[in-house]
N, C-alpha and C positions, 0 to 999 in steps of 0.2 A: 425466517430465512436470514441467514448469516449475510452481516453486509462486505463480510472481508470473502465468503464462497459464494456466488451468487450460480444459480441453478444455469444459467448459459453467461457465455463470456462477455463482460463486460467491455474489453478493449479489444478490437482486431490491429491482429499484425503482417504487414506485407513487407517481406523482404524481395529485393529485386538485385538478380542480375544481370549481365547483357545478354546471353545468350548463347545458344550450342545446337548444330545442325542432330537432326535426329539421331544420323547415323552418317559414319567417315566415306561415303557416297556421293557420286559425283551428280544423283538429281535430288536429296537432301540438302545438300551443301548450296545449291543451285537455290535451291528457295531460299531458305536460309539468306544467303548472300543477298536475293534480290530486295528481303522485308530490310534488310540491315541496309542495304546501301538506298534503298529507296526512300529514307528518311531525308527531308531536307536540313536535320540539325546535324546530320550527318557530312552531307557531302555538298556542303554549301554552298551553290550553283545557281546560276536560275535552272528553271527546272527543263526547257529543251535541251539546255548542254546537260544536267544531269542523265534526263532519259538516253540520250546518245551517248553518254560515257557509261553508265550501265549496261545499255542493250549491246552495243556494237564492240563495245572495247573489255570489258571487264565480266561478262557475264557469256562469253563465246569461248574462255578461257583459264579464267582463276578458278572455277568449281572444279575442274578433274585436278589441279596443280591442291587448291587446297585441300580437297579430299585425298590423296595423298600424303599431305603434312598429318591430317587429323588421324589417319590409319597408323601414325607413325605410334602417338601418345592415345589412342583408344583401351580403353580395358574392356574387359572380359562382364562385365557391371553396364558399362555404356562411357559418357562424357564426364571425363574429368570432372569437365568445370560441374557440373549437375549434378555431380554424385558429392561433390564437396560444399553443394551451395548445402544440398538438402541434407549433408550430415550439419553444417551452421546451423541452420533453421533447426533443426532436430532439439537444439544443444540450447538455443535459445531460449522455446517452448517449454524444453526441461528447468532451465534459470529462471522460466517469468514463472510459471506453475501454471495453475486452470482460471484465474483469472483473465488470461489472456488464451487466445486463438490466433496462433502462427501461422500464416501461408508464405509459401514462395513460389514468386515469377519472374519470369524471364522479361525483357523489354521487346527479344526478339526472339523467335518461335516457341519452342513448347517450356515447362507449363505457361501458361501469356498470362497476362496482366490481368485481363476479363476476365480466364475462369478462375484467379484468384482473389479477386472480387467475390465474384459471384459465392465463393465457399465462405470468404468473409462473414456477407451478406445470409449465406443458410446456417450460418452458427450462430448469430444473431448478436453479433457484433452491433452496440449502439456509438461505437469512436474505433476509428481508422487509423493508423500510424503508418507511415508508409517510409522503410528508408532503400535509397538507391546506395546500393554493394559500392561507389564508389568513393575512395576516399579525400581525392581532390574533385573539385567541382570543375565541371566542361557542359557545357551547352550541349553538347552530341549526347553525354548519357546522363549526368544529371537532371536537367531541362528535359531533355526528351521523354524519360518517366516520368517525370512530373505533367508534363502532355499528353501523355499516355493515357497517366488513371484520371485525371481530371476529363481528357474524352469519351472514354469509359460511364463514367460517374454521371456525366453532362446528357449522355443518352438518356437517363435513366429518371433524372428530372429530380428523385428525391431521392435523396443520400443522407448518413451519418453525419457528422463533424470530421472534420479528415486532416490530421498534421503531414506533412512532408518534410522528414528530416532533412538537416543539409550536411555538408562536408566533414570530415574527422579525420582530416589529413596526420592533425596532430595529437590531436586526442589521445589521453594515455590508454583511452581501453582499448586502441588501435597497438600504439606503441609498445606499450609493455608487454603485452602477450608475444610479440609477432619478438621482442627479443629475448626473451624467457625461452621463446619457443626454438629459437635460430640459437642463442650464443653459446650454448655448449659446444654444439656442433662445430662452428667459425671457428672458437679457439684451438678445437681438437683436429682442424685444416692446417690451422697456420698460414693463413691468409698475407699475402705481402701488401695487398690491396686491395677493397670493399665497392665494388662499383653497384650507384643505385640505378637504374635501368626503367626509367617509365617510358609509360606509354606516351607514342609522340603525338601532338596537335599540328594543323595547319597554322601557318603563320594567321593568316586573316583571323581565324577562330581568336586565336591569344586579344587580338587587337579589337575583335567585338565585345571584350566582355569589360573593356576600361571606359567605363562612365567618360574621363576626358576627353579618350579619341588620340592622346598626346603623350601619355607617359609609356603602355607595354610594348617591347621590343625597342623603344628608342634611341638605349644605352646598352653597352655591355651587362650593367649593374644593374640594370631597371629594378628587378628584380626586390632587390635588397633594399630599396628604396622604402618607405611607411607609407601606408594612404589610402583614400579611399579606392584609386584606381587599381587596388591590388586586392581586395574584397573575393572579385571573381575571377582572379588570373591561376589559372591553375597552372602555370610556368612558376609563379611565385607559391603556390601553395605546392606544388614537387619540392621544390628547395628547402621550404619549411620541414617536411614528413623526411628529405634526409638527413635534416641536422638535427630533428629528434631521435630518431632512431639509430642518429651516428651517437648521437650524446648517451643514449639505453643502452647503447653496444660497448660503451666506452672506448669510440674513436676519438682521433684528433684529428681535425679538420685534413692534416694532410693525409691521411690514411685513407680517406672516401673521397669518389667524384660521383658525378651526376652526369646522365645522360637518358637520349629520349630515340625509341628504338620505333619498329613497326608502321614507318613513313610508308604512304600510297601516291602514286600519281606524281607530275609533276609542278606541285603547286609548291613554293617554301614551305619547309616544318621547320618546327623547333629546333634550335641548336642545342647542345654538340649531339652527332647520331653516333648510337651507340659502337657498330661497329665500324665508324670511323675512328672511334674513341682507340680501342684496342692495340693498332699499331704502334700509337704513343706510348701505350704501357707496358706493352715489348721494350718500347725500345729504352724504357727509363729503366730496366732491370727489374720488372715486375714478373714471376716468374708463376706464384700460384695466386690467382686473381680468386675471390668470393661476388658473386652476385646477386642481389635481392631484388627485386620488380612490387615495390611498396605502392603502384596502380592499383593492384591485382589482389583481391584478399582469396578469391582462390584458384588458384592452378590450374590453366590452361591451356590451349595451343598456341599461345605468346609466351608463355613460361616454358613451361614446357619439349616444345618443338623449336619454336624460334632462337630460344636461350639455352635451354638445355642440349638442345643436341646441333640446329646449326651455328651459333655462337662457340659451343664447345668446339668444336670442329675448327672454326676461323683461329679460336685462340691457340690451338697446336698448329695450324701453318703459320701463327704469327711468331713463334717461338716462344711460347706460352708451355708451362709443364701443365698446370693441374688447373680445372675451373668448376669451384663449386658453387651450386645453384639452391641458395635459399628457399623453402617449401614457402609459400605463402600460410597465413594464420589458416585459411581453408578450416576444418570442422573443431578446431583446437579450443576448449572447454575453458581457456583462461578468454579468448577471444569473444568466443559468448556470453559469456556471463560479461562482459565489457560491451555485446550489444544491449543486450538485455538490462545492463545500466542504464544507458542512452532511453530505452523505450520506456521505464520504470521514470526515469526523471523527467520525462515528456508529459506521463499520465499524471505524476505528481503537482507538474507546473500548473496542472487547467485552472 
């Protein structure tokens, strides 16, 4: 037997991402919503204010409101995000060869975490490589996969060796694809302005993840500042992933901003929100705006729906001409083979 083709796969791979209701329905959507918000790395409460802001306030409500948003961006295939994770994974599988065995899961609902284990486990994977679809690190999805499969794994008593990738905010096999894959496109816009558009965090989240306790949100600047309290700050690691991908695109600092969209509830988020952002750039003479959502490697209903069409929308009452919406890298073959580095230099390291 060949030690480079080995007769069953030697390394299992799990790619994860957060999730997508069955179907754009208002009792899919309902489940859905309740496993996602019922996470405590989620909606970081003690847990009777949780239950009571689930049951009573957000869950009597937002499933028919989102299921409408997700009927907006539905295809004729099913979920966006699911039909893009699993052309990724596809594209990966074909980059690693038969050495490896690719699965992908969700964090929240279908396919889950367990039965992509479990396929792992029946192709007889003896090392697990596990990485979370996210590109800045956050306690809600980061952390919480990593809690996931280790829950999972911990039922079961005897497991593999299992790595957990971390972050690739900046990583070029992130970067260069996703502007390889946009910059034709952008210059063929003619963009007066590049707005980067992540996902927003609760204040307190930002401020749990700084070992000090004393440095994240304390300044305007924080951010920009070096050190260990910026390790886990995924405020500081957004900032990062846009001044690479400003630097890929060949921007100058004043061409791109930053901002953090998709706030819930009324606790502080992240500054600046995004479509508070837009007024300002009406009003500086900003006329065709480009937008990228570099959270997001694939295309959802926060790209999608929230950015594409009511984002668009806001920016023509704001006296905005044109607003183009950057595709996420999604199944794109420069993108993968840049995963599929990532899991090749992991198995490499043991």
């Amino acid at each position: 037997m060949s030690a480079t083709s080995p007769a069953r796969p030697a390394t299992g791979v799990l790619l994860v991402n957060l999730g997508t209701p069955d179907a754009p329905e208002t009792a899919p959507v309902r489940r859905y919503l309740r496993q996602f918000l019922s996470d405590p790395r989620v909606l970081t409460l003690p847990a009777p204010l949780r239950w009571l802001l689930l049951n009573l306030v957000i869950l009597p409500t937002r499933p028919a409101k989102s299921a409408e948003a997700y009927r907006k961006i539905w295809t004729p295939e099913g979920s966006p995000l699911l039909l893009h994770s699993q052309a990724l994974a596809a594209g990966v599988a074909e980059s690693l060869g038969a050495d490896y065995h690719v699965e992908l899961a969700m964090r929240y609902g279908r396919p889950s975490i367990e039965r992509g284990l479990d396929a792992l486990e029946a192709a007889g994977a003896d090392r697990i490589v596990v990485l979370p679809l996210f590109p800045q690190y956050a306690s809600s999805v980061t952390a919480s996969v990593s809690a996931e499969v280790m829950r999972v794994l911990d039922r079961r008593g005897d497991y593999p060796p299992i790595e957990i990738l971390g972050a690739f905010y900046d990583d070029p096999g992130f970067i260069e694809p996703w502007a390889a894959l946009a910059g034709p496109d952008l210059a063929a816009f003619g963009a007066d302005h590049v707005l980067f558009s992540f996902h927003g965090l609760p204040e307190d989240q930002i401020r749990a993840s700084d070992p000090t306790g004393a440095h994240c949100l304390s300044s305007e600047g924080c951010c920009d500042a070096p050190g260990e309290s910026l390790r886990r700050c995924y405020r500081a690691q957004c900032y990062q992933t846009a001044a690479a991908l400003g630097r890929a695109l060949g921007l100058e600092r004043d061409q791109y901003s930053v901002s953090f969209q998709s706030r819930l509830g009324p606790r502080p988020w992240i500054r600046p929100f995004t479509d508070e952002v837009l007024p300002a750039l009406s009003e500086r003479g900003v006329k065709r705006l480009a937008v990228f959502c570099p959270s997001f490697v694939a295309d959802c209903l926060e790209t999608l729906e929230e950015i594409g069409i009511r984002l668009r929308e806001q920016w023509t009452e704001d006296g905005g001409d044109a607003l183009w919406l950057s595709p996420c890298p999604n199944g794109d073959r420069g993108f993968a083979e840049g995963v599929a580095a990532w899991i090749r230099a992991s198995s490499e390291g043991r």
